[in-house]
N, C-alpha and C positions, 0 to 999 in steps of 0.2 A: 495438924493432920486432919482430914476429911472426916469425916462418919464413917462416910462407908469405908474407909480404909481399914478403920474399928473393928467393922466386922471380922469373923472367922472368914477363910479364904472361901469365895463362894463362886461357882459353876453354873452359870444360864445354860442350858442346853438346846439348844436351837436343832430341833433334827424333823427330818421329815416323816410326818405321820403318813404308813397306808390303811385308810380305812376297811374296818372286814379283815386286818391280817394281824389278830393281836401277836400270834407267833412272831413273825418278823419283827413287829414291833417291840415287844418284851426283849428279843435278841441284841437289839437295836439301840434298848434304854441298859444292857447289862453293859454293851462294848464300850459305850459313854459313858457310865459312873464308872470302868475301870480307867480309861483316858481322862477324866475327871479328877480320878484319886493319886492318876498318877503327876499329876499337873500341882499337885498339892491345897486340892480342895478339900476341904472338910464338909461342905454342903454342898448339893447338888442338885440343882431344881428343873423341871421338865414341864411341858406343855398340858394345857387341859384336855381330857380327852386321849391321849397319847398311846393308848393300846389297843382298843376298840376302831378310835374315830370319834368325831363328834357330827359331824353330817351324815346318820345313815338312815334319815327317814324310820317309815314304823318298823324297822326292823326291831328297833327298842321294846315292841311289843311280843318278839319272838322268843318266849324265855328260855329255851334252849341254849338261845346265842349269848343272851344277857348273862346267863348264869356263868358261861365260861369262861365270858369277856371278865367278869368280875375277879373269877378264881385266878385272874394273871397275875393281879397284883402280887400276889404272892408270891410269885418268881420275880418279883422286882425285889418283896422285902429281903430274901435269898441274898441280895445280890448287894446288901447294903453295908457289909461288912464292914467296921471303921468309917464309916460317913455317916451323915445324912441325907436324905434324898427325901425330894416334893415331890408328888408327878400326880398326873391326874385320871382317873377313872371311875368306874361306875359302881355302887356299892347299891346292893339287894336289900331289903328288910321282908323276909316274906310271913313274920308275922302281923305284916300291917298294909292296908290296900294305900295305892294309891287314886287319884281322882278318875282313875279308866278303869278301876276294878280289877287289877292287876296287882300281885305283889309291888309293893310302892320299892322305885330306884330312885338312886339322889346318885347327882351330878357334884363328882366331889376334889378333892385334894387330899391324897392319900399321905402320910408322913409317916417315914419307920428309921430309924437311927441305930446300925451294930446289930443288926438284922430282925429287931424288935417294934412292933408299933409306939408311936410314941403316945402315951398316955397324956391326959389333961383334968389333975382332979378338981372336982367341983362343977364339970362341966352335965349339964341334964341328961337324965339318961334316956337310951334310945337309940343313941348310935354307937357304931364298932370303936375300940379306938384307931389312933392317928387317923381323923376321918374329918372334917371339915368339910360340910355339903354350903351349895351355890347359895348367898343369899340372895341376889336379882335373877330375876330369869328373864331374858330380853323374850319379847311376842311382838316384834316386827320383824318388816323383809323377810327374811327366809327360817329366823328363828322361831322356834315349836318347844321351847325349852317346857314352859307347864305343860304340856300336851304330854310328854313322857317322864317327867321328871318332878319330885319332891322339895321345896323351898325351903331356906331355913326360915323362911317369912311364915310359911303354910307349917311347918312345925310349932313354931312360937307359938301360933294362933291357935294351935291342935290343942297346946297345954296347957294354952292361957298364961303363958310366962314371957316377961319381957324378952325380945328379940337378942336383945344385949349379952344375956347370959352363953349364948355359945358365942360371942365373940371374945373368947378366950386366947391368949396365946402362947404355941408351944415353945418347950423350954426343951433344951439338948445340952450334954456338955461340953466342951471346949475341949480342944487337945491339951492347950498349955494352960488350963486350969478355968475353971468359972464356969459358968453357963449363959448362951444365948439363946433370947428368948424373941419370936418374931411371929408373925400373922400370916395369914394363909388369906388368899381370896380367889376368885376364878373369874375370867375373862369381866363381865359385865358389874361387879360389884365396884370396879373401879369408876361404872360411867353411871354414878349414882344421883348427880343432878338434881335431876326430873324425880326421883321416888322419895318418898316421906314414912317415917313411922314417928307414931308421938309428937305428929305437926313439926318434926324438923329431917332436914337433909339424912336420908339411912346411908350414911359413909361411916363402913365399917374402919378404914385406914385409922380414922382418929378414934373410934373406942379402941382398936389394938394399942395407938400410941398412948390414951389413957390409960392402959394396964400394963404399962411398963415395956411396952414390946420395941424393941432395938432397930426392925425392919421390916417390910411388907412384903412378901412374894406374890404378883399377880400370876397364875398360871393362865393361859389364854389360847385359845383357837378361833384369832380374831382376822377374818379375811380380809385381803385386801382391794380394796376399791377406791377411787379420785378421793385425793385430797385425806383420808382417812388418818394415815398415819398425824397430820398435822393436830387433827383435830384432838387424837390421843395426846398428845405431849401437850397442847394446851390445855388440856383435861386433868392432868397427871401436874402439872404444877397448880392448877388454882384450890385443886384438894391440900399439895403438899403447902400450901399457905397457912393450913390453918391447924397442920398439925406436920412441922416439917422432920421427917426421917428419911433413911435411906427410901428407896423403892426398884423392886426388881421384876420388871415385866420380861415373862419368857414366852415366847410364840413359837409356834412350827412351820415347816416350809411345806410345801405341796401343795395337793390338789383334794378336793373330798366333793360330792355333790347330790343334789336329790332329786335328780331324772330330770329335770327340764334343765337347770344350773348348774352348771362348775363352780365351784367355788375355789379362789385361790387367796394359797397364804404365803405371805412373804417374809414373814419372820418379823423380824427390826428390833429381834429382841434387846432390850434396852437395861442398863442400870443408869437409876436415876440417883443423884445428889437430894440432900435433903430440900435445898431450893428448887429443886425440878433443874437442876441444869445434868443436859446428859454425861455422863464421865464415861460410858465407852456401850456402842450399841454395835451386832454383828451387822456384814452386810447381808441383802435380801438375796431370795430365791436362793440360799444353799445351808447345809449344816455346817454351824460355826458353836464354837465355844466361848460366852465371854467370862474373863474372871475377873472378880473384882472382890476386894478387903484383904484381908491379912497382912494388914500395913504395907502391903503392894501395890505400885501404881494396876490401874487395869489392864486387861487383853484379852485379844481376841485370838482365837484360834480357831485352824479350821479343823475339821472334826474328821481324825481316822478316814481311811474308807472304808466301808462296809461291801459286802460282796453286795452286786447291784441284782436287784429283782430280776430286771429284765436285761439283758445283754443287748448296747445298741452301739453299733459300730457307725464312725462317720465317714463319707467319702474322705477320697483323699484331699479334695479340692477346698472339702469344708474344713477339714484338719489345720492344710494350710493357711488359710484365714483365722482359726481360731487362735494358732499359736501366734501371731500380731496380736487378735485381740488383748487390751488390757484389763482386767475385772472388773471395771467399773461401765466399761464399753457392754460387756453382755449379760446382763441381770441372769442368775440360771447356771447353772453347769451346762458344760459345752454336752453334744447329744452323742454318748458316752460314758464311761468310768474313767472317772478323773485320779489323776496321779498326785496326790499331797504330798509335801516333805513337813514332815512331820515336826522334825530335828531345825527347821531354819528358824531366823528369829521372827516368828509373827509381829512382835509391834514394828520393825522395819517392813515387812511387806502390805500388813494390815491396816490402816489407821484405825486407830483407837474409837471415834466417832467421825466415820468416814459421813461425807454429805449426802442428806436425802437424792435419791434419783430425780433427774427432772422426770415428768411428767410420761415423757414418750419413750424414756425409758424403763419406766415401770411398768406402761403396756406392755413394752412387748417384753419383758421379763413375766411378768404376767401370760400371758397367751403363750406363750412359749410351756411354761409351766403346767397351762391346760391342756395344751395337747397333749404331752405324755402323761396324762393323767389318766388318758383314753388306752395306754400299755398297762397301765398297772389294773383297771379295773376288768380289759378283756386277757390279760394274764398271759401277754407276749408283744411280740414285735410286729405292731402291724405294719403292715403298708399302703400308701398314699396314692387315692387319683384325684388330680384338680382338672376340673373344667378350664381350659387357661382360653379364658377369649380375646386377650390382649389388651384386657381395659384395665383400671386400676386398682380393682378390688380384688380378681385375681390373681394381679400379677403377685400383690400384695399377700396374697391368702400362699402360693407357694414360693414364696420366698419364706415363710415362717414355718412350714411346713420341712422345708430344705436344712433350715435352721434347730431344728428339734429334733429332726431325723437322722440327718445324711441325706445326701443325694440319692445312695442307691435304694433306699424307700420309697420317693416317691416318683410318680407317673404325670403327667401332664395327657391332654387332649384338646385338640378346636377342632369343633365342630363347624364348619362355615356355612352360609347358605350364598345364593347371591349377594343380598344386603350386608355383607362382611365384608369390608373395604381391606384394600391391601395393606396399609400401613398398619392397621391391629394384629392382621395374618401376621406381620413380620414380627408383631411386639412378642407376638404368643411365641413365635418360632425362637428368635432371639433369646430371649429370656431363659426359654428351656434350655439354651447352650450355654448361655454363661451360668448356670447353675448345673448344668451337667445332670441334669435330670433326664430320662425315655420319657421321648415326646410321638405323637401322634398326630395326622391335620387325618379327621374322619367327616369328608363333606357331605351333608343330608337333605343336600338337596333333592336329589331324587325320590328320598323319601318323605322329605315335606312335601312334594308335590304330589307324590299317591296318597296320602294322607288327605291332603288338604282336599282331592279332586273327591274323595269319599265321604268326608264330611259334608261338599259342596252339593253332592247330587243325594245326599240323603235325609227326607223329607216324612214326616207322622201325616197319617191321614186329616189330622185336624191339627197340624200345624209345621206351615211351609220354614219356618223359622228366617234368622237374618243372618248371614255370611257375614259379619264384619272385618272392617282389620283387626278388631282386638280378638276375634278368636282367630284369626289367622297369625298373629302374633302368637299368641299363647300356646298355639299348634306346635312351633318350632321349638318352644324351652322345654313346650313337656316331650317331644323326641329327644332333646336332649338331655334332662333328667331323667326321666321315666323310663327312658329304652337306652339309649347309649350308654351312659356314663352309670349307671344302674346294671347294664347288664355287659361290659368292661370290668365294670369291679367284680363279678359276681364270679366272671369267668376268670380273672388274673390273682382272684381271692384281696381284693382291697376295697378298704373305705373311701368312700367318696364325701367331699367337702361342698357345703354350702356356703356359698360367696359372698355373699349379701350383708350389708352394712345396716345400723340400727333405722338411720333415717330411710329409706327403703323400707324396711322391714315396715317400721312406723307410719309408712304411709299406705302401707299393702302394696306397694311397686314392685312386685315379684308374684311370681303364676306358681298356684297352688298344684302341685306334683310334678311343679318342673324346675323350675333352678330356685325352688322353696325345700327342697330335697338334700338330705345328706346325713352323715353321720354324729358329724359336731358342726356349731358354726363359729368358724373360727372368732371374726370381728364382727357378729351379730351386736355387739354391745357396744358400739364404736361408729360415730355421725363421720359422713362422708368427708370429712376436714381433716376429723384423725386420721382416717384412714390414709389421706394423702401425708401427714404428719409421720403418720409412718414408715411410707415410703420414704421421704425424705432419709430419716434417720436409716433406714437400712441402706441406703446406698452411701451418705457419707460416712458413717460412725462404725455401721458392724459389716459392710463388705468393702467399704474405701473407694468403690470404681462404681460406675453407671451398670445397676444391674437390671433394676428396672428403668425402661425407655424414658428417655426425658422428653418425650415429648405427652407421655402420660402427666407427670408429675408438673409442666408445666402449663399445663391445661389446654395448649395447643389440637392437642384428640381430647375434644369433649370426651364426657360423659355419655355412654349410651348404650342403650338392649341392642342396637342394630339388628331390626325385626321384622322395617319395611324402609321405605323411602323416604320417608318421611323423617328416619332415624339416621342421617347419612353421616356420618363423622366429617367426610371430605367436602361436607358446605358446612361446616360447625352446629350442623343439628345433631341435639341431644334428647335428654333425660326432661321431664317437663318439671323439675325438681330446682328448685334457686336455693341450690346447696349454698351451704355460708349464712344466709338468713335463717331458711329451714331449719334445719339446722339448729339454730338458737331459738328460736318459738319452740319447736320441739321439745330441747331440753326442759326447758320451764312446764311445758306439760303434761311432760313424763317425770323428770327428777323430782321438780319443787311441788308439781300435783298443783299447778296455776289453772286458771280457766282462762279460755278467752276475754272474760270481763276483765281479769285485771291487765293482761295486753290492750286491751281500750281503754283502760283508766291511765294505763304508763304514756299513751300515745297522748291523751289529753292533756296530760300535765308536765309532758315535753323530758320523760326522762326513758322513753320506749329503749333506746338504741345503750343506754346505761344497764338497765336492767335486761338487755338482751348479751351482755358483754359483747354489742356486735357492734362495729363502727360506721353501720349505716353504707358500707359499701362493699361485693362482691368483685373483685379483680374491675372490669370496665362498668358495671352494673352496678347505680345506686337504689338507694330505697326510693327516688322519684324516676326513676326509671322501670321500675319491676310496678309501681304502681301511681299511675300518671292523676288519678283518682282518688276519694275517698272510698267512693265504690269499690272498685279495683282490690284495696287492699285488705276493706269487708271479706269482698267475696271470696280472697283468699285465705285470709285468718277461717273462714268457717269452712272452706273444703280442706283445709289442713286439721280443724276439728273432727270436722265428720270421717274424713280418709282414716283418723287414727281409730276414731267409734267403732268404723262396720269394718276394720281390718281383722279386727280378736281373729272373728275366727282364722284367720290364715295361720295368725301367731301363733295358737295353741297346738296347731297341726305343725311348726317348724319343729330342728333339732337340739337340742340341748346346746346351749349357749354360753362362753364363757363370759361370767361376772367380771365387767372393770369399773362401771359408771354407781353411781348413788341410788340406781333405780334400774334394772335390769327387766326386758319380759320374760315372764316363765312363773317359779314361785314367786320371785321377788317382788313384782309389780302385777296383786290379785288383780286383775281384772274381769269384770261384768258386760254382758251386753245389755245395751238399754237403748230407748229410741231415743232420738235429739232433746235436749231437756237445756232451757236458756232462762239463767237467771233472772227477775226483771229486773236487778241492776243492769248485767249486759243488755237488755233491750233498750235501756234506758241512754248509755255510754253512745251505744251504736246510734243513738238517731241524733245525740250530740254531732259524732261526729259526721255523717253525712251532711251537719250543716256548718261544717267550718268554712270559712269563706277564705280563711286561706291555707294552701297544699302545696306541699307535705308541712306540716309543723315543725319547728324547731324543736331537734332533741337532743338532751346532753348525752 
């Protein structure tokens, strides 16, 4: 028999946190330890943060709120009757400041068993019992943990006592006799690597398994972004190498954020084998319950329903399509109160550890997730207006929108001018029908042209200025942001969306208060390649038929603002953007925090197209075609620098952005302005390569 089967029967609770509503939430955590107990758990473990929130900015500074937030726990311990329960929230000391001058908060792991805290003697005093505060406090990307919160690193140091001594572990009794005895840890103590105390690794997992302890609970409010989850499991086994026990990571689903970011969490709560092999993890974006020990194989279940915050009804149309969908097809609960049977057998409809999502279906489980995340924070059912220009970032943006809502939410508009070729009209019109959305064709021509003839004849005594076509471009997005679809929504009472994709964004290829405008940006965080990625998968996987135009998805209608004539879709002029390349130099200078020098160093030593994961060719366009020079492709590497330098500001001025990538703008990616600044490595690379005699270089 396993380890973990060894255990008391034990309850991951995977449930969605709303931040700012401990009520619901406490509601939430009492209806799950009774589904829990009745499941024949004897432990029951819950997310960090789980009452409160853990994304809520300096609110943590408002001690009114703190104070309250804290007092919840105690309708949890209420609520513990015959169990045990883990869960996690914020616990007060206000006889002792913290580093802001504030009564000091620690970020903790509450434990109470038979409606009692659980005691730990020996352990230093100072804190409440059942109380286990954070020992890592992550201070990257978007985390501010020291900023509001108390370490058990910054305690130890306070007393001068070895760290060690609160990694104690709690002891509970057993129903059919004995006691188990197991460790507490919170989100980032598991990704302990990189941190050292006493010159070695501070991996709390192996002092618990030094003191006798049976099992680890990670409680966590660990967001999900690319590739993350892999990263955790290979994390979670090289620890348990060195000290192998069971391990039980519990995450939440939803959304939380801190004004420029969404953050979304996917759950993937996990029970691990002592060898890091998974033995049965929930699937993402929903409340599930996994169980696992009590000499029981594991399972997952899905979790009660709960009366839903917001009431959201789907079209009929979308209904239709959901009930084909398969659960593995739509990351998310359909956009609705879902119907569970409670009574059927879970491990026949669940797999026990069903397979990671691919990629592009994590997004859009993901972005899905963040848009209703935008109900629960404005405290109802909004409604939806997309700009639908017929290109493919909006088709893309209300098809997900269609998808989270129902049809009857949301609104479509095109806005046309001349420059609006008929084959996008029809994608815009199209599209709206087969999603069944109220559409709109609102042509502003007339008013770009009174516009534009007012700008043209108005002139400062000391300066005639210059008409170009880029302010007559920009003329038409910003009637279209700034006046229409701004004052549309204002009048029908809806949010209006920004369309715009990260490489755009990253390049400043969008007009400041005009289609740089909106309320959330759906795929702000998503290079023009996913974005067609994800058309793709919405039209085979989660609607089965051509929703969006295939002639978008096969790139047949470029790319394009269609602004002037020069922008014409029906000669194949576009976007001046060599998406697919872009694209990958991009990521590296956003995600990995690369410079252009080390892009000259990869291009010298023939492994550019390796390290760009790019295969050196766009659909008919090679890398010796987009750059028939050395020059050429200088000159482009540094206006793709500079473009990203002098764009901040536009960035800081867009909408709150849902988190999917390694490096998001907003909190996640601090950015500065500063003027051009070039290593002399890079100047050094750069006049290498101007003197290669022969182009393009061979790269792997």
């Amino acid at each position: 028999m396993s380890r973990l089967r060894q255990l008391p029967r034990i309850a991951l609770a995977q449930m969605e946190v709303l931040p700012g509503r401990p009520e619901a939430n406490a509601c939430r955590i009492q209806g799950l330890i009774a589904q829990a107990r009745e499941g024949g758990a004897e432990v029951v473990a819950f997310p960090e943060m789980c009452l409160s929130g853990y994304i809520v900015g300096d609110l943590w500074e408002v001690e009114a709120l703190v104070e309250d937030w804290a007092a919840f726990s105690e309708e949890v311990r209420g609520a513990s009757d015959g169990v045990t329960v883990l869960f996690g929230n914020v616990v007060r000391d206000p006889r002792a400041l913290g580093e802001d001058g504030r009564p000091r908060k620690y970020n903790t792991a509450r434990v109470c068993h038979d409606g009692e805290w659980v005691e730990r003697p020996g352990l230093p005093p100072g804190l409440p019992p059942g109380c286990q505060p954070k020992t890592l406090h992550p201070n990257y990307r978007f985390f501010d943990d020291d900023r509001h919160f108390y370490s058990v690193r910054k305690l130890a140091a306070e007393q001068g006592r070895p760290l060690w001594e609160w990694t104690v572990p709690f002891e509970v009794p057993r129903r059919g006799g004995g006691r188990f005895r197991f460790g507490a840890q919170l989100c980032e103590d598991i990704w302990c690597a990189d941190y050292r105390w006493d010159d070695a690794v501070l991996d709390t997992l192996s002092r618990y398994a030094a003191a006798g302890a049976e099992a680890v609970f990670n409680l966590s409010s660990s967001p999900w972004t690319w590739q993350k989850n892999d990263k955790r499991n290979r994390t979670v086994r090289d620890i348990l190498r060195q000290s192998p026990l069971p391990f039980l990571y519990v995450n939440h689903v939803g959304a939380q954020n801190n004004g420029k970011n969404i953050l979304v969490f996917d759950g993937d709560t996990t029970a691990y084998e002592p060898d890091g092999a998974i033995a049965a993890r929930a699937r993402p974006w929903r409340e599930e319950l996994v169980f696992a020990g009590g000499g029981e194989p594991p399972r997952v279940e899905p979790a009660a329903e709960a009366v839903p915050a917001v009431s959201v009804q789907p079209s009929a149309s979308a209904s239709r399509e959901m009930e084909a969908d398969s659960p593995t097809m739509v990351p998310g609960p359909p956009p609705g109160p879902r119907k569970v049977d409670t009574d059927s057998s879970t491990t026949d409809s669940v797999p026990l550890s069903p397979p990671a999502p691919r990629e592009v279906e994590a997004v859009y489980g993901a972005v899905l997730t963040g848009l209703r995340h935008l109900d629960h924070i404005r405290s109802g059912a909004n409604r939806w207006l997309v700009g639908l220009s017929g290109g493919i970032d909006s088709s893309v943006v209300a098809c997900l929108l269609e998808r989270a809502f129902g049809a009857e939410r949301v609104f479509a508009v095109n806005m046309p001018t001349r420059f609006n070729a008929a084959v996008t009209r029809d994608n815009a019109r199209d599209l709206a029908q087969r999603l069944e959305i109220d559409y709109l064709s609102v042509p502003i021509e007339e008013l770009y042209g009174a516009v534009s003839k007012l700008v043209r004849e108005s002139v400062f005594p000391r300066s005639a200025g210059d008409y170009t076509q880029l302010v007559d471009e920009n003329l038409q997005a910003r009637i279209r942001g700034s006046d229409v679809l701004s004052g549309l929504a204002a009048r029908h009472g809806l949010l209006f969306t920004n369309n715009g994709n990260k490489t755009e964004i990253a390049l400043g290829y969008t007009t400041l208060y005009g289609d740089l405008a909106g309320a959330v940006a759906p795929i702000a965080d998503l290079y023009k390649v996913q974005v067609y990625e994800v058309g793709e998968y919405l039209n085979a996987e989660v609607y089965g038929r051509e929703v969006i135009p295939r002639n978008l998805l096969d790139r047949s209608t470029v790319p394009s603002a269609e602004l002037s004539a020069d922008q014409d879709v029906t000669r194949g002029r576009g976007d001046p953007i060599k998406y697919g390349y872009h694209d990958a130099v991009l990521r590296q200078l956003i995600e990995y925090r690369r410079h252009p020098a080390d892009l000259l160093e990869w291009l010298l030593e023939g492994r550019l197209f390796a390290e760009l994961g790019w295969c050196g060719r766009d659909g008919d366009r090679t890398f010796a075609d987009y750059f028939p020079t050395p020059r050429d492709w200088l000159d482009d590497l540094e206006w793709v620098e500079g473009q990203l330098r002098v764009s901040y500001y536009k960035r800081i001025q867009s909408p709150p952005l849902i988190v999917l990538s390694k490096r998001a703008f907003g909190f996640d990616l601090r950015e500065t302005q500063v003027p051009p600044s070039r290593p002399r490595r890079g100047r050094e690379l750069a006049e290498r390569v101007r003197g290669l005699e022969g182009w393009p270089p061979e790269q792997g």
